[in-house]
Phi, psi and omega in degrees: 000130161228148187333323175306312217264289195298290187316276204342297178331299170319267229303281197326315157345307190275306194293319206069009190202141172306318199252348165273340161285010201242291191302357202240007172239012197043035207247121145300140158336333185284305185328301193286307157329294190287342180286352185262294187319332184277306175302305131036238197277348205257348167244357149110046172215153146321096138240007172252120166274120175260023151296161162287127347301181163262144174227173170265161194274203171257350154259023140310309178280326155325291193268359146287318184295305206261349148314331170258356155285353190294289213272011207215325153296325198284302177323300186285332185287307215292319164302012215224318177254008174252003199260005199263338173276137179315311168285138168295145227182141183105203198239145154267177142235120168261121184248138178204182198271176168316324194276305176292330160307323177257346181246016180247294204279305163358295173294326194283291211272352173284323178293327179292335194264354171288273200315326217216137223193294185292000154268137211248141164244142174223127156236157228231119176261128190224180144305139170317316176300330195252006194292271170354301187268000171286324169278332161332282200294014171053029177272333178244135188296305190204101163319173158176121173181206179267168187276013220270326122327129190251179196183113218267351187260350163201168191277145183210145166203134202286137171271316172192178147229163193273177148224218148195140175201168200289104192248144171215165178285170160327311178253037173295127164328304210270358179281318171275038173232114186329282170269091198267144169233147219327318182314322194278342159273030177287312189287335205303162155280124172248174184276051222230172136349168135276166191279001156261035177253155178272335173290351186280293214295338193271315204276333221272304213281328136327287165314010177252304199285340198249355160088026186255123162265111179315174161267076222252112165268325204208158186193149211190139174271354171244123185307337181299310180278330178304314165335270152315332152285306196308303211291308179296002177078033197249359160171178187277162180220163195208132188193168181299148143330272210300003180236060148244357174319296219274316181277352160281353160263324154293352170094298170357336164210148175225172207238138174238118132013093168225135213267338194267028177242000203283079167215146199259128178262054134078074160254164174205209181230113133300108180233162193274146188287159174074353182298136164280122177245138187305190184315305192282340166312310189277009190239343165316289171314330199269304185281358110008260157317326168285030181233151209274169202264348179306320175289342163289302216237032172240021170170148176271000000 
């Protein structure tokens, strides 16, 4: 058995196919065949049903699990033996929602990747709600999103905090009223998250508590897009503070003030406890935390 043998699976698994596992390894089909036939024969089992579709058999998904804790020590020894060179070296993965990735992350990574040129960042934009089990499930490296969920399975330390609030265009009825309160938006058409969101989930739970069934004109998986509807005027909106900067400078939108929305969220960093993190991790995390909150939420 060799490593080469374990990826193959991994990939077919995924792939569902000999020959789209072959292209994404670079393997001919014969190629890919004899290497699942050599694991096989060498442990005396079935583990590709090689019918249409292809699947793993059930002891195929058996000797999948522990192929991939196999590939997942092999991974950490090679990060382990890249931390022994002096520049910090390796991949990150981040997973954060859409709004922090385009008002956040910009600034954190035009300075790291200046200080650090060998280190590769990927960032994987997601709902706020999936931040949390993608680092669980080891698919993202290092969260960054709100805190508002806990876990005995990772670790979190807060960078600043939001708020979320009620935005409108210029010619919105509600743009000329200084102070709105939950109550006067029961009939408005709003703007909202989607229900896998925390701002969604936060905003719901105001309206609840306040005995209000909203009006849902529109619901969106991005503060980006809510936005841009909002900016057409096509209903109020209620999306984070720190990703309305640019529009509220620009005139394009404006925030009315509403006191049952004024409670403060937590964002941070998530990492899986116990996890080894390279180089790039650690010097990624450090300087992350080592920046004052002002460097979040003081320009757009």
């Amino acid at each position: 058995m060799n490593i080469n043998q374990l990826e193959t699976l991994l990939t077919i698994s995924k792939t569902l196919s000999f020959r789209k596992a072959g292209e994404m390894l670079n393997l001919t089909q014969p190629a890919v065949s004899a290497q699942i036939k050599s694991l096989e024969d060498e442990f005396k089992t079935i583990l590709v049903d090689r019918n249409h579709p292809v699947a793993l058999t059930d002891r195929g998904k058996v000797f999948l699990e522990h192929a991939e804790r196999i590939l997942t020590i092999v991974e950490e020894l090679r990060q382990k033996l890249a931390d022994l060179d002096q520049n910090p070296q390796g991949h990150i993965v981040l997973g954060t929602t859409a709004s922090i990735a385009i008002q956040i992350l910009p600034r954190v990574l035009s300075y790291f990747q200046n200080q650090f040129p060998l280190i590769k960042t990927t960032i994987v934009s997601m709902p706020s709600s999936q931040v949390l089990a993608s680092v669980e499930n080891g698919s993202v490296d290092i969260g960054i999103s709100y805190l508002s969920d806990r876990s005995a399975q990772v670790e979190t330390s807060v960078l600043y905090y939001d708020t979320f609030e009620l935005v409108v265009a210029p010619r919105h009825p509600l743009a000329a009223i200084e102070h709105v309160t939950v109550g006067m938006l029961k009939d408005m058409p709003l703007i909202l998250l989607s229900p896998d969101t925390l701002g969604r989930r936060f905003v719901e739970r105001i309206f609840k508590e306040y005995n209000i069934q909203p009006n849902i004109a529109m619901e969106l998986s991005s503060s980006e897009e809510v936005k841009r509807m909002a900016e057409l005027n096509l209903g109020a909106a209620i999306v984070s503070k720190l990703s309305i900067a640019g529009e509220l400078k620009r005139g394009t939108l404006k925030m009315i003030p509403v006191r049952e929305l004024e409670v403060s969220h937590p964002v941070g960093v998530i990492t899986k406890s116990g996890r080894y993190l390279n180089s790039a991790m650690r010097q990624f995390l450090n300087d992350l935390k080592g920046m004052p909150e002002d460097q979040f939420v003081g320009s757009e």
